[in-house]
C-alpha positions in Angstrom: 2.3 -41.4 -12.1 0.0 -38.9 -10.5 1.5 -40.5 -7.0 4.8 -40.0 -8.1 4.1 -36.0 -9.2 2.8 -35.5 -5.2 5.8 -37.1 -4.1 8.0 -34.8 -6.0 6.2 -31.4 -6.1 6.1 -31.1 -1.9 10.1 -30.4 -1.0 10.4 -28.2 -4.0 7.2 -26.4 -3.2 8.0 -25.8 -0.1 11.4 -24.3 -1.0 9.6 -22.0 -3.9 7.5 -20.5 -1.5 10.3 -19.2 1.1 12.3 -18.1 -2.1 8.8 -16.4 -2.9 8.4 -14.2 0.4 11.9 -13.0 0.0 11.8 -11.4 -3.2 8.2 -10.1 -2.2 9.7 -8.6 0.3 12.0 -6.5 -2.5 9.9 -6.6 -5.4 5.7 -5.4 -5.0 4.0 -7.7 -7.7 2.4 -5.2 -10.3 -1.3 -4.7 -9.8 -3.7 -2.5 -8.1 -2.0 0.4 -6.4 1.6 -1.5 -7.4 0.8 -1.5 -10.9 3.7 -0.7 -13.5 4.0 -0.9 -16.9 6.8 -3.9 -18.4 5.4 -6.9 -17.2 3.6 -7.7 -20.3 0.5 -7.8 -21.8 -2.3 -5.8 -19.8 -5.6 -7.5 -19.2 -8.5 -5.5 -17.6 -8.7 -6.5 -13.8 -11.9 -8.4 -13.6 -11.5 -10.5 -16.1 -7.3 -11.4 -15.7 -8.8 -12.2 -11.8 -11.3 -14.5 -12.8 -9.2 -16.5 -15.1 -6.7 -16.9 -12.1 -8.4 -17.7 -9.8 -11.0 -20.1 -11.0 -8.3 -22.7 -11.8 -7.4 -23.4 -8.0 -11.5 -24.5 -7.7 -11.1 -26.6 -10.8 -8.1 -28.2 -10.4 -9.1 -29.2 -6.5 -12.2 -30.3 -7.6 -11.0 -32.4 -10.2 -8.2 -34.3 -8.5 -10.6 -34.5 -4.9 -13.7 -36.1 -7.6 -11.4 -38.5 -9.5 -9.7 -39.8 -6.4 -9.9 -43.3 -5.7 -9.8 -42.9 -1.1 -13.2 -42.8 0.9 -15.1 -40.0 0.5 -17.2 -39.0 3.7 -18.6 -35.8 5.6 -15.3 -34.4 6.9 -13.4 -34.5 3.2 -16.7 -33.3 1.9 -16.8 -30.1 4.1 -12.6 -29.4 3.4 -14.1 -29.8 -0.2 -17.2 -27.0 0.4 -14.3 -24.9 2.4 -11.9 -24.5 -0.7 -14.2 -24.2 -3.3 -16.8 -21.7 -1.4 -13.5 -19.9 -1.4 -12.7 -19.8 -4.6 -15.6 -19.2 -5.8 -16.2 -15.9 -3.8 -12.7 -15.0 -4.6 -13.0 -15.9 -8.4 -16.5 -14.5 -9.4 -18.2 -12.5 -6.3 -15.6 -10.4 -5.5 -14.6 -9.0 -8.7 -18.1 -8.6 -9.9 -18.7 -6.4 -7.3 -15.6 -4.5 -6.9 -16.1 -0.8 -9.1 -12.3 -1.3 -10.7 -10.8 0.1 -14.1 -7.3 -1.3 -13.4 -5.2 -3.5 -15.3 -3.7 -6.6 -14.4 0.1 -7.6 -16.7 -0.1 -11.1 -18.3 3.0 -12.0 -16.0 0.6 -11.9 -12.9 -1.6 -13.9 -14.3 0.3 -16.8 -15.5 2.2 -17.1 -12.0 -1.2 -17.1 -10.3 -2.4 -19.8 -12.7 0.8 -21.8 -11.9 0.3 -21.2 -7.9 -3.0 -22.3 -8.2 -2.7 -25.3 -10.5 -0.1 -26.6 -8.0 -1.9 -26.1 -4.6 -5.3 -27.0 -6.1 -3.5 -30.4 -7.1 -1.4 -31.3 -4.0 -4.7 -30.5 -1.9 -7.3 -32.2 -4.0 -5.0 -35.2 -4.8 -3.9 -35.4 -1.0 -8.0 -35.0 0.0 -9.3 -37.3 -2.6 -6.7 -39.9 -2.4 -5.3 -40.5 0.9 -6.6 -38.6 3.7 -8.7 -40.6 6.0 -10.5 -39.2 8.6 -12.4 -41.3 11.3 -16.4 -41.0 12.2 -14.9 -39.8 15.1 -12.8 -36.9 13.5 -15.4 -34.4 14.3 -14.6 -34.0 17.9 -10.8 -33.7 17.7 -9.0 -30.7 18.1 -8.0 -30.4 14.8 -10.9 -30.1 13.6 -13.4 -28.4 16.2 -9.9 -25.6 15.9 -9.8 -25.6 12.7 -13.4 -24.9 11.7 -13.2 -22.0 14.2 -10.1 -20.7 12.7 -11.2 -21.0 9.0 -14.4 -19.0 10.3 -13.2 -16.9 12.0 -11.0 -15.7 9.0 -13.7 -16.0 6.5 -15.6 -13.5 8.0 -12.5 -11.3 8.6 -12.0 -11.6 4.9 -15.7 -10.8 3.6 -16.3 -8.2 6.0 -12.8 -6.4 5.0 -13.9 -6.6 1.2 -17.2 -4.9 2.0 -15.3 -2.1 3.7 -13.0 -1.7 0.6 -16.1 -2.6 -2.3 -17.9 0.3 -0.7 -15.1 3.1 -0.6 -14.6 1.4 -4.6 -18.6 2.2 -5.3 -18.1 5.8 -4.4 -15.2 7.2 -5.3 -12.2 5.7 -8.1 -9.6 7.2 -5.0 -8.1 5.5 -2.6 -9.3 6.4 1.1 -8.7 5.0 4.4 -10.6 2.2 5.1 -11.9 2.6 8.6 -14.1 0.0 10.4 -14.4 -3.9 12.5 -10.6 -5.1 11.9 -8.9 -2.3 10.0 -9.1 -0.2 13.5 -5.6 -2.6 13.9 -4.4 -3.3 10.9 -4.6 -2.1 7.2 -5.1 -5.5 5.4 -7.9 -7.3 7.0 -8.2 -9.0 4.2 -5.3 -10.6 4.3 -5.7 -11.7 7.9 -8.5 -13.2 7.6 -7.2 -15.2 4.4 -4.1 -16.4 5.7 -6.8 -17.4 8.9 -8.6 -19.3 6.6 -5.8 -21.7 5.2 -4.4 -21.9 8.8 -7.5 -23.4 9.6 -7.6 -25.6 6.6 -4.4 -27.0 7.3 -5.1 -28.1 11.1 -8.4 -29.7 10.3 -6.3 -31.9 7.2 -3.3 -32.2 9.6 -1.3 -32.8 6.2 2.0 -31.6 4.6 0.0 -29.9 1.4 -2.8 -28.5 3.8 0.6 -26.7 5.9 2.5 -25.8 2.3 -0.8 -23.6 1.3 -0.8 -21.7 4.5 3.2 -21.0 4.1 2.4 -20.0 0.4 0.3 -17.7 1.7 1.6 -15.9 4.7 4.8 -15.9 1.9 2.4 -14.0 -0.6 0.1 -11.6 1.8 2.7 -10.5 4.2 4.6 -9.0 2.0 1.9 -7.6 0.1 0.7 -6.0 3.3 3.8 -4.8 4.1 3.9 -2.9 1.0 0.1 -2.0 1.1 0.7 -0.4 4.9 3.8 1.3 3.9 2.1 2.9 0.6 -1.2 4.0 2.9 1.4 5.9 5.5 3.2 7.4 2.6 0.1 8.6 0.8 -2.2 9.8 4.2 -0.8 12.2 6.4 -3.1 11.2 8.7 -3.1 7.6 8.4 -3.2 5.6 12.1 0.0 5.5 13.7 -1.2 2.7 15.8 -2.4 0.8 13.0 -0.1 -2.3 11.8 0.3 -4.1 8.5 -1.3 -7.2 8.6 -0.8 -9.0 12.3 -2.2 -6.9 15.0 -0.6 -5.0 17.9 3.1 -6.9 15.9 3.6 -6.5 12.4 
């Protein structure tokens, strides 16, 4: 059954996520600076995040534990890459970010949904049939992709520092100056979609490759929006600096 659910989640998926971008593209999902009122039921910030986010660690974990394929060192580290992720993204981050925002109830459920679907292609795809070779540590795909996922990681947590500490002094925006937002003005969202680019070479898999279209669909829009709301609100916001690719986008 559970074989038969893959099977018939990836095509769709993958046709979701490009429907996804474009209407990002026209519509800015409502929260943090996008924030509008008539999308339901508000939830304070913190707390609407967590319970978003910590299903994608769950749900992985569950369907890469149950699996029935051989477990060894390289699924075990793609398992310590997501859920090191998540859990940083579900519980570190908004603990320490100083935030009184809301978050609607529609965000929320469409984030559970996102994540209960990637968590499960990737954890049943991990658990159940990848194989990788004692000898998959020295191919390309891997070696590459542990650089790229590292690379993006710390792109990701250095960004959030730079944004936790303008939060911890002052409930304003400001520009965030600093390491990768001298190019462009979501860092953060660079270094995510680094991250699951990363992910998806070392698995060399079709659900490994639909998470980082989901979210180059998701954060390039989003950045898009964020770059065009900082130029709009600072006078003297970088004219060099780009959205979310730098020196092109």
């Amino acid at each position: 059954m559970m074989q038969s659910l893959y099977n018939y989640i990836l095509l769709p998926w993958l046709i979701l996520a490009l429907i996804s971008f474009f209407l990002l593209l026209k519509i800015n999902a409502p929260y943090g600076k996008f924030y509008s009122k008539g999308w339901g039921m508000l939830f304070e910030y913190k707390l609407g995040w967590f319970i978003q986010e910590i299903v994608s660690p769950i749900t992985f974990s569950y369907f890469f534990i149950i699996g029935v394929g051989e477990k060894n060192i390289v699924s075990c580290i793609l398992f310590v890459m997501w859920v090191a992720h998540y859990i940083n993204r579900s519980i570190i981050f908004p603990l320490r970010l100083k935030t009184t925002s809301k978050i609607p109830l529609s965000v929320i459920i469409s984030a559970i949904f996102f994540n209960l679907i990637n968590g499960f292609i990737n954890g049943y795809y991990i658990g159940n049939i990848a194989y990788f070779g004692n000898n998959y540590f020295y191919t390309i795909n891997f070696i590459l992709g542990i650089i790229i996922f590292v690379i993006g990681m710390c792109i990701n947590l250095s960004a959030d520092n730079i944004i936790i500490k303008i939060k911890s002094k002052t409930n304003n925006y400001e520009i965030p100056h600093g390491f990768v937002y001298k190019y462009i003005s979501c860092p953060n969202y660079f270094g995510e979609i680094l991250e699951w680019c990363g992910f998806a070479l070392i698995t060399w898999s079709i659900p490994g490759l639909l998470f980082a279209i989901w979210t180059i669909a998701n954060l390039v829009p989003r950045s898009i929006a964020n770059h065009n709301w900082y130029k709009s609100k600072f006078s003297d916001y970088p004219l060099n600096r780009k959205a979310i690719i730098p020196f092109i986008i």
